[in-house]
C-alpha positions in Angstrom: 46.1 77.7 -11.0 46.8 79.6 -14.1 50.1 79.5 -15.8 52.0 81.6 -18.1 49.7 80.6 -21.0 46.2 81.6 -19.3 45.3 77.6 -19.0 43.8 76.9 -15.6 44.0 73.2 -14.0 41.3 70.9 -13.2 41.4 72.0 -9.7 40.7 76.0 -10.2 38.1 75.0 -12.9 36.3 72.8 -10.0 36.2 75.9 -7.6 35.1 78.2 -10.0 31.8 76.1 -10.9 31.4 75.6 -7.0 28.7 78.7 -6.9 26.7 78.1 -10.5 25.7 82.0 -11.2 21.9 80.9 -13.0 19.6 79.4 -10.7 16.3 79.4 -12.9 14.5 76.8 -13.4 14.4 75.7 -16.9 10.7 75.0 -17.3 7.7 77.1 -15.7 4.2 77.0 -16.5 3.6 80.7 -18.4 6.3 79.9 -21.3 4.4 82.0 -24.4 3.5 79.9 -26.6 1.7 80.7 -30.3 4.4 80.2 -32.7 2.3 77.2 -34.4 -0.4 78.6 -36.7 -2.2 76.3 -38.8 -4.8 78.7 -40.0 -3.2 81.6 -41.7 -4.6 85.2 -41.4 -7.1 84.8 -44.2 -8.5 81.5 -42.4 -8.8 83.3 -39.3 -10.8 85.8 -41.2 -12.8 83.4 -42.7 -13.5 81.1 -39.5 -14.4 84.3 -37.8 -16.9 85.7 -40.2 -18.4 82.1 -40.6 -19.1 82.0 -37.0 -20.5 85.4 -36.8 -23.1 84.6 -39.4 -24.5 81.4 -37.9 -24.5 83.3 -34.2 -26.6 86.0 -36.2 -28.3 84.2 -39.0 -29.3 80.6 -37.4 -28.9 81.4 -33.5 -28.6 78.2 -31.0 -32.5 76.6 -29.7 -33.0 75.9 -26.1 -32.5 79.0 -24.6 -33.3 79.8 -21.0 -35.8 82.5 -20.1 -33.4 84.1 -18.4 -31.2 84.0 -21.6 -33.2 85.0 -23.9 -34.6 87.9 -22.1 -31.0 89.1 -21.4 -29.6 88.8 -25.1 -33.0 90.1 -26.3 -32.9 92.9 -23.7 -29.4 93.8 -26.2 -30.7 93.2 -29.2 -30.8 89.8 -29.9 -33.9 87.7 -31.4 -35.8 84.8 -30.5 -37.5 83.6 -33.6 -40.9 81.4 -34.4 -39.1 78.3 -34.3 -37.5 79.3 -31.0 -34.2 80.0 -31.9 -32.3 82.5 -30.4 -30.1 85.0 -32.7 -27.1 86.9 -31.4 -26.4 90.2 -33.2 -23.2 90.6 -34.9 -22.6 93.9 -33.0 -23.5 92.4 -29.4 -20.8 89.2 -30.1 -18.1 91.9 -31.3 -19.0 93.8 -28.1 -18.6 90.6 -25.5 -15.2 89.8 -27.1 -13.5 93.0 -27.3 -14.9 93.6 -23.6 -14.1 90.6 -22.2 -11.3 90.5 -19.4 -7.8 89.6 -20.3 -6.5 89.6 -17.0 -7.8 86.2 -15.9 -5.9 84.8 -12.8 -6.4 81.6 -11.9 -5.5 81.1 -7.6 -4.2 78.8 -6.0 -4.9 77.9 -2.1 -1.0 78.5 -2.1 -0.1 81.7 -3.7 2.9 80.3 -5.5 0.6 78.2 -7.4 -1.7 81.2 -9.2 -2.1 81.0 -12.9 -1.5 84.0 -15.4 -4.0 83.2 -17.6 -3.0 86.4 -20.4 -1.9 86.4 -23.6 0.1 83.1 -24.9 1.3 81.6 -21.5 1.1 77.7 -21.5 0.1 75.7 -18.3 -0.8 72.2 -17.7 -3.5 70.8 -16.4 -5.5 67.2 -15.5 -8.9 66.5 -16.7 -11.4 64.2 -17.2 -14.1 62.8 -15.6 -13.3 59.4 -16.0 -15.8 56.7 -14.9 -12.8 54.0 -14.7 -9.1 54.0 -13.2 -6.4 51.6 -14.6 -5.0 49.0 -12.4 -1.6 48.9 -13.4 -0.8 45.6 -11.0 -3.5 43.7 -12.1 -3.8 45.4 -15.3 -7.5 46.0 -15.7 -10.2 49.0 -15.0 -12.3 49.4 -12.1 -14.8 51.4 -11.0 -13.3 55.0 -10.1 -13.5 55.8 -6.0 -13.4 59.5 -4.4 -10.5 58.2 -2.5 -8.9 57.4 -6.1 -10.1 61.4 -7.2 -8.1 62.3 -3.7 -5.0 60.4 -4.3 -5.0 62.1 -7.9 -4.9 65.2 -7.1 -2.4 64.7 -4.2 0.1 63.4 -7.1 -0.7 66.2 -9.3 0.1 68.6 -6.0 3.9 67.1 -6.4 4.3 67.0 -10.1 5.6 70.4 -10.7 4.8 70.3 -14.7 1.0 69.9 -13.7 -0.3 73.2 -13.0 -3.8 73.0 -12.3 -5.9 70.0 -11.2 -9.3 69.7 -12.9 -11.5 66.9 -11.7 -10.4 63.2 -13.4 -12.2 60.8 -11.7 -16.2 60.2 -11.1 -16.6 58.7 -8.0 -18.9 55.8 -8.3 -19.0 55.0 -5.0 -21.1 57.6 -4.2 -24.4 57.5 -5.3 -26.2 61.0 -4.7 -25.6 63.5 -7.0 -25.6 66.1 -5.0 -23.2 64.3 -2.3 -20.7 63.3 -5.2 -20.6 66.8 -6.3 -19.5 68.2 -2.9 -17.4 65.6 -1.6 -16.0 65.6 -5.5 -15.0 69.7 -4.5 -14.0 68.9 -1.3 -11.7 65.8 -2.9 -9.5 67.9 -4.8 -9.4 70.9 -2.7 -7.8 69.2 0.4 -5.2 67.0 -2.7 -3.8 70.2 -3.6 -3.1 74.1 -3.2 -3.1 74.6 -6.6 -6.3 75.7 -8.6 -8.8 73.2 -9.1 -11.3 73.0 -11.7 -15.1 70.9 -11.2 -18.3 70.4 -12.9 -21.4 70.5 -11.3 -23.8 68.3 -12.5 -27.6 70.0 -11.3 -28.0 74.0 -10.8 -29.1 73.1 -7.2 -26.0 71.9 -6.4 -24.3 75.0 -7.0 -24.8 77.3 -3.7 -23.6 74.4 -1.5 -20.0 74.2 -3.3 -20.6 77.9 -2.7 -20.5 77.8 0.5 -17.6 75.4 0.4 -15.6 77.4 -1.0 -16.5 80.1 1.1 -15.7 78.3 4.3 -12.1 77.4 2.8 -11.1 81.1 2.0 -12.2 82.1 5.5 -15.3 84.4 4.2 -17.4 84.7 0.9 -15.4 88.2 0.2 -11.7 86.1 0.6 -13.0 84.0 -1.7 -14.4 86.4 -4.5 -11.4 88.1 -4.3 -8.7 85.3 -5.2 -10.9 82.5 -6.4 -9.6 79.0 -5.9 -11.9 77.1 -7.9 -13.2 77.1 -11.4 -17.0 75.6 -12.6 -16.9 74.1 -16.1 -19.8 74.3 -17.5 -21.1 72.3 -20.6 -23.5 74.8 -21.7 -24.1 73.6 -25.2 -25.2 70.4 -26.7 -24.5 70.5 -30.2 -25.3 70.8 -32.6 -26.4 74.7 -31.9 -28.2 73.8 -29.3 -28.6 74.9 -25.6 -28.3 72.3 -22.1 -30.6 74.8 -20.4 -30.0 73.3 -16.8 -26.3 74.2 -17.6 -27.3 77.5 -18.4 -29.0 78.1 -14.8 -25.6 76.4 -13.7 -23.5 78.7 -15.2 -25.7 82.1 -14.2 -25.6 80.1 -10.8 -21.3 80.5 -10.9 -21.3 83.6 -12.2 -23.8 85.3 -9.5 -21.7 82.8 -6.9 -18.4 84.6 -7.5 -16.7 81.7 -9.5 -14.7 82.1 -12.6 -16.2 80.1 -15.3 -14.9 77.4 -17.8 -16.9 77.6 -21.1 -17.0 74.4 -22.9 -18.7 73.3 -26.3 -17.6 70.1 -27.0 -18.9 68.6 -30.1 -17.9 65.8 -31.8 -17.0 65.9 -35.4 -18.9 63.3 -37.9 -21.6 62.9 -35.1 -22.6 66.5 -33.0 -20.4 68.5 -35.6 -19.5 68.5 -39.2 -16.9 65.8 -40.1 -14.8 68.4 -41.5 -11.9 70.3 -38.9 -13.3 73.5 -40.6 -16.5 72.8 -39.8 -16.4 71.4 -36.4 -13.9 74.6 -35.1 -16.6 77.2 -36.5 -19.6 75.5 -35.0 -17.2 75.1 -31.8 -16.4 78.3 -31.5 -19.7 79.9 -32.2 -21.3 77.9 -29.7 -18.6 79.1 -27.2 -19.0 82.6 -27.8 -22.5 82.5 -27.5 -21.7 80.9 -23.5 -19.4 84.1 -22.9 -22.2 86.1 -24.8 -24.5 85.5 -21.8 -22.1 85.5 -18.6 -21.3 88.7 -19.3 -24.8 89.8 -19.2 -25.1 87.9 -15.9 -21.8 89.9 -15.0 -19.5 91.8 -17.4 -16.4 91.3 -14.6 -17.3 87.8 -15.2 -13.5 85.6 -14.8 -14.5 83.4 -18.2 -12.2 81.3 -19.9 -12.6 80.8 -23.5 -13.1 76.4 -24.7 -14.1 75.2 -27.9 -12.9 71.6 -27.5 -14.4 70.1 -30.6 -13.2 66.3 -30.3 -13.0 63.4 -33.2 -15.1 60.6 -34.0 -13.9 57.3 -36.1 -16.5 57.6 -38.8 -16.3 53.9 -39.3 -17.6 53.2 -35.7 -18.8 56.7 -34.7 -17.3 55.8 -31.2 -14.5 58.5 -29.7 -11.0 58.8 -31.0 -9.2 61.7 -29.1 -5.7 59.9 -30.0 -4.8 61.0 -33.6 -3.7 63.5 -35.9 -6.8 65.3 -36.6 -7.3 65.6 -33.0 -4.2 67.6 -32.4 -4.5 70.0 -35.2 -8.3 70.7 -34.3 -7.1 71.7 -30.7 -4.5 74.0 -32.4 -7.1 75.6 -34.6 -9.3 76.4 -31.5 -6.3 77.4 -29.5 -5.5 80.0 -32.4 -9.3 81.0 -32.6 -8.8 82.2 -28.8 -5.5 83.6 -29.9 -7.5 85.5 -32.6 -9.6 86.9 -30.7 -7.1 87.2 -27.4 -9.4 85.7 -25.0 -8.3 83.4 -22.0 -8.3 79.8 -23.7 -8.4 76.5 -22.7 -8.1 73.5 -24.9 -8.5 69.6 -24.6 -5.0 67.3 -25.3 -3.5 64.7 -23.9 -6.4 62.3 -24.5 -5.0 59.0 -25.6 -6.9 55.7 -27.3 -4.1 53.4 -25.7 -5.3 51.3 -22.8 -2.2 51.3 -21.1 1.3 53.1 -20.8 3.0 52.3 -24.4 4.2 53.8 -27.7 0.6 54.3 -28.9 0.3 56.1 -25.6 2.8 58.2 -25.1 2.9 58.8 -29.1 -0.5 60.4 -29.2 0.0 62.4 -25.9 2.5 63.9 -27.0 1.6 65.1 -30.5 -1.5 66.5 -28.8 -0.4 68.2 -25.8 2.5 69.8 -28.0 0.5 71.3 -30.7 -2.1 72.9 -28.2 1.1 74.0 -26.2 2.7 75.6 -29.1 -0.4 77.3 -30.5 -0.2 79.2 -27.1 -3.4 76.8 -25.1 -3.6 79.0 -21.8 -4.6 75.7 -20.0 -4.7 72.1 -21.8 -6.6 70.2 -20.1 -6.9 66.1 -20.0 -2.9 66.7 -20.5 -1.9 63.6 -18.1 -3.2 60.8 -16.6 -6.4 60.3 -19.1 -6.2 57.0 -21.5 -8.6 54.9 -23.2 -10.5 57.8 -24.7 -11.4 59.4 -21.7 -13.0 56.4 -20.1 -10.1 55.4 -17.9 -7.5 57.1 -15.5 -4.0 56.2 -14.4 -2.9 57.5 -11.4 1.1 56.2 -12.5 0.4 57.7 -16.0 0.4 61.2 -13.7 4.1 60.9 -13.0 5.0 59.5 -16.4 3.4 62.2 -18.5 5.1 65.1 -15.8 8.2 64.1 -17.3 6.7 64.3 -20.7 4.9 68.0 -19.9 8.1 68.5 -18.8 10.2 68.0 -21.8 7.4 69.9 -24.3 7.6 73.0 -21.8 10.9 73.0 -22.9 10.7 72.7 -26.1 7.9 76.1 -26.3 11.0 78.1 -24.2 13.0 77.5 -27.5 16.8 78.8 -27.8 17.4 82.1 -26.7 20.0 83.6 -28.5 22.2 86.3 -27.2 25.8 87.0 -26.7 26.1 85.4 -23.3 23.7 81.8 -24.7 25.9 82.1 -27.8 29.1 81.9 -25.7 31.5 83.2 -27.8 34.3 83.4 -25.7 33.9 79.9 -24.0 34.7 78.1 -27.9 37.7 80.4 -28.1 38.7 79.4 -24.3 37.8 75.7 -25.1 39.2 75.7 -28.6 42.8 77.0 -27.4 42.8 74.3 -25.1 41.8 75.5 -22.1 40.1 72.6 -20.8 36.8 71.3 -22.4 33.1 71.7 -22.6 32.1 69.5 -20.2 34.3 70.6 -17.1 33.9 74.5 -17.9 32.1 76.8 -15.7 29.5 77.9 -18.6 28.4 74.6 -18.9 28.2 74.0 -14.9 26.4 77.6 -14.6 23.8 76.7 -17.5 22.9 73.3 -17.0 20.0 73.4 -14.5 18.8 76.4 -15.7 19.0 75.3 -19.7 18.1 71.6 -19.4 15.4 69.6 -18.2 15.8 66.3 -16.6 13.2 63.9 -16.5 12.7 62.1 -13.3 11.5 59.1 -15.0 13.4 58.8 -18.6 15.9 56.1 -18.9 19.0 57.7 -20.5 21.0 54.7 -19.7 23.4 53.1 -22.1 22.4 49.7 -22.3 25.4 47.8 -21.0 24.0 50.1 -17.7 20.3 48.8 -17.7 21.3 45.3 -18.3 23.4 45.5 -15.4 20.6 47.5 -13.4 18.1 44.4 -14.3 20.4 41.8 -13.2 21.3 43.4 -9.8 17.5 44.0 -9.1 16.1 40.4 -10.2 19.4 38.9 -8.7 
């Protein structure tokens, strides 16, 4: 109760903090990102104009028929040498056209991603052949019960916002059996939007009719689409994967949104350079979203240059450093630039296991993508050993991770009632202290994020924690 001086007791404080007044969570996937901009305005410019000249000037080889007669049909040509050359006007066209208003569904509604301008969300990824053993710490073989139990976990971890396929399962031999059952894997682990490959063009109408039979009817399903093909359609350098290309048309015609995906890798399919390997990334991107919106201009297609890294000493994969990180950032501004849906590839570590190389390399990733506004980052959790392995426990450590970094792209927000004013004076005239008042009871689960996981414990408190558990 308050006396003459205003001071309340420790009892009134208590009841007014009963009913905290700010419920929010204090992480979501959408935060806006895009306040990390390693290329300035002039590089944008200059990346942009680079990649418009080799799209006009060199073109990409392996075209399929149906390609080339559609870009042709717009203006495009297909040379001697059996290159085809995009037009400067027709690329301009297909980005300023494209749709913005991408929506990624969930099976549960409360799952659907707003894919438009700078929102953040996180996302699995993969395709590993090999899960991680943490109990007898080795690799094995990757199952589709493994792929199932992944995506059940991601279903829980609320910082993982999207499941796209991790595992291969190499128990099942038949390509076109792993790719349904694959589907079928991940949509009964989770509501939330899943993301697949398909790995022939054949393939393609049975996952169809999948999908078709899990929205109830083919028209549920084009309407709120719960499942994303990614499609490979490039293998660089400049080059067409033609079968891809029937894949993709295949999607597109099918009703599926559509994951665009060069992935290069710099000092062996793409200039060593990070200038380089983002313009030959990009153009090779573009000229994907070039042709599925000939296929269909409503076409739901998602914007991914992932360029990765190679060690030039050993020309072998190295997803883990810094180079890695600031290439994603550079692509994720590219699809910034050009305000396209984007999705990026972080999160890929060269560590073998959970440890400081591990969780040091995820982190700087994942954060730089985040922060240079990546609409989905992909390979953000569970992936180690440079994309060959999978850890199913790595799932739960790296949602408190995604967690902490969502956190960090919702920034301070600074206003009169943040700045609290009024509670220093309260506090400072000795009316109780921070910790007890009712603006630090009403703010702190909707301003801080607690990791499941982290130890925060003093020492003195773990010590005592190992000694009651081993005793």
């Amino acid at each position: 109760m308050a006396g003459k001086s205003g001071r309340r007791g420790r009892k009134a404080r208590i009841e007014s903090n009963a009913n905290p007044v700010d419920e929010k969570p204090p992480v979501w996937g959408g935060i806006n990102g895009g306040a990390f901009r390693p290329l300035s305005d002039a590089n944008l410019a200059e990346v942009n104009e680079a990649v418009l000249s080799l799209l006009e000037t060199l073109g990409l080889s392996q075209a399929s028929a149906s390609m080339i007669e559609k870009v042709c049909a717009k203006g495009g040509t297909y040379t001697d040498d059996k290159r085809l050359l995009f037009p400067r006007e027709l690329v301009l066209k297909t980005i300023k056209e494209a749709r913005r208003d991408v929506v990624l569904y969930g099976q549960d509604t409360a799952h659907n991603l707003d894919l438009s301008g700078s929102r953040v969300h996180m996302s699995s990824g993969g395709g590993a052949p090999g899960v991680f053993d943490i109990e007898e710490s080795h690799y094995r073989d990757g199952t589709l019960q493994d792929l199932y139990d992944a995506a059940r976990i991601c279903d829980a971890m609320e910082n993982i916002h999207h499941f796209s396929r991790s595992i291969v399962a190499r128990d099942i031999e038949n390509v076109a059996e792993m790719d349904l059952n694959t589907a079928y894997a991940c949509l009964m682990g989770t509501s939330k939007h899943v993301s697949v490959s398909v790995s022939e063009p054949e393939n393609l109408p049975q996952l169809a009719e999948l999908c078709y039979t899990f929205a109830g009817s083919e028209a549920a399903f084009r309407a709120r689409p719960f499942l994303t093909v990614m499609v490979c359609h490039v293998v660089p350098p400049m080059r067409f994967a033609e079968e891809a290309l029937d894949t993709l048309e295949a999607a597109v015609l099918a009703g599926f949104p559509v994951q665009l995906i060069s992935a290069g890798q710099a000092g062996a399919t793409s200039p060593a350079t990070i200038a380089g390997s983002l313009v030959q990334a990009v153009a090779e991107t573009l000229a994907g979203l070039v042709f599925a919106r000939l296929v269909d201009s409503n076409v739901a297609a998602i914007f991914g240059p992932k360029p990765l890294v190679a060690d030039l000493r050993t020309g072998s994969l190295c997803a883990g450093g810094g180079e890695q990180a600031i290439l994603m950032a550079a692509s994720t501004q590219m699809g910034r630039f050009y305000d396209l849906p984007t999705t990026s590839i972080a999160g890929i570590t060269d560590s073998k296991t959970l440890d400081a190389q591990f969780g040091s390399e995820k982190n700087l990733a994942v954060s730089t993508a985040a922060h240079a506004g990546s609409n989905l980052i992909t390979q953000a959790c569970g992936m180690q050993a440079s994309l060959l392995g999978v850890s199913l426990e790595a799932y739960v450590v790296d949602n408190d991770m995604l967690g902490n970094i969502l956190r960090t792209l919702r920034g301070a927000e600074i206003n009169a009632e943040n700045i609290g004013a009024d509670v220093i004076a309260e506090v400072c005239r000795g009316e109780g202290h921070y910790l007890g008042h009712r603006h630090t009871f009403n703010r702190m689960k909707s301003d801080y994020f607690y990791p499941h996981l982290g130890d925060r414990q003093t020492p003195r408190e773990r010590l005592l924690r190992d000694v009651f558990t081993c005793g």
